[in-house]
C-alpha positions, 0 to 999 in steps of 0.5 A: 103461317100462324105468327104471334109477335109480343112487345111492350113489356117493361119495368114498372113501379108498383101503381104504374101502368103498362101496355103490352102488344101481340103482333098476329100474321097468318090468320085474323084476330077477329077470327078466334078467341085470343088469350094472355097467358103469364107464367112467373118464375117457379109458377104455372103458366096461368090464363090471364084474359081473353076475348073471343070472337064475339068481343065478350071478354073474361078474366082472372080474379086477380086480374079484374077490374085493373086488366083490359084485353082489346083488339085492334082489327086493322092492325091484326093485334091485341093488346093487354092494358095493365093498371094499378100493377102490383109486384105479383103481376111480374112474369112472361106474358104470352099470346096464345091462340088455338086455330079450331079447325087444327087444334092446334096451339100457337104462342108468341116467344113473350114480353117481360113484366116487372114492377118493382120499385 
């Protein structure tokens, strides 16, 4: 059973850093491609970063350059380290992958990311 667990989210100052966490069970995290997704409040939900299985990794404009996705494979988990947070990064973060043979899209329930001062 396909299971994404996030964690880690938080308020933060503007400037500051955080690291958010995406628990996975029922499949491996080197497997397929893992995303970050955020939606903040009356906005689309937008892709973030994401690494695939090759460990080749992509992000958002607004992301670059202050933004890392990694993966830990013995933990089975995924990490999103944010730095230089700004206000407009506040929002859900979300963990999402797409099992290939199925289709079919899994999603953690999300962490809240605020900066704020």
């Amino acid at each position: 059973q396909v299971q994404l667990v996030e964690s880690g989210g938080g308020l933060v100052q503007p400037g500051g850093s955080l690291r958010v966490s995406c628990a996975a069970s029922g499949f491996k995290v080197t497997w397929y491609r893992m995303d970050w997704y955020r939606q903040a409040p009356g906005k689309q939900r937008e892709l973030v970063a994401d690494i695939n299985s090759g460990d080749s990794t992509t992000y958002a404009d607004s992301v670059k350059g202050r933004f890392t996705i990694s993966r830990d494979n013995a933990k089975n988990t995924v990490y999103l380290q944010m730095n230089s947070l700004k206000p407009e990064d506040t929002a859900v973060y979300y963990c999402h992958v797409q099992i290939p043979i199925t289709s079919r899209d899994y999603w953690g329930q999300g962490t809240q990311v605020t900066v704020s001062s």
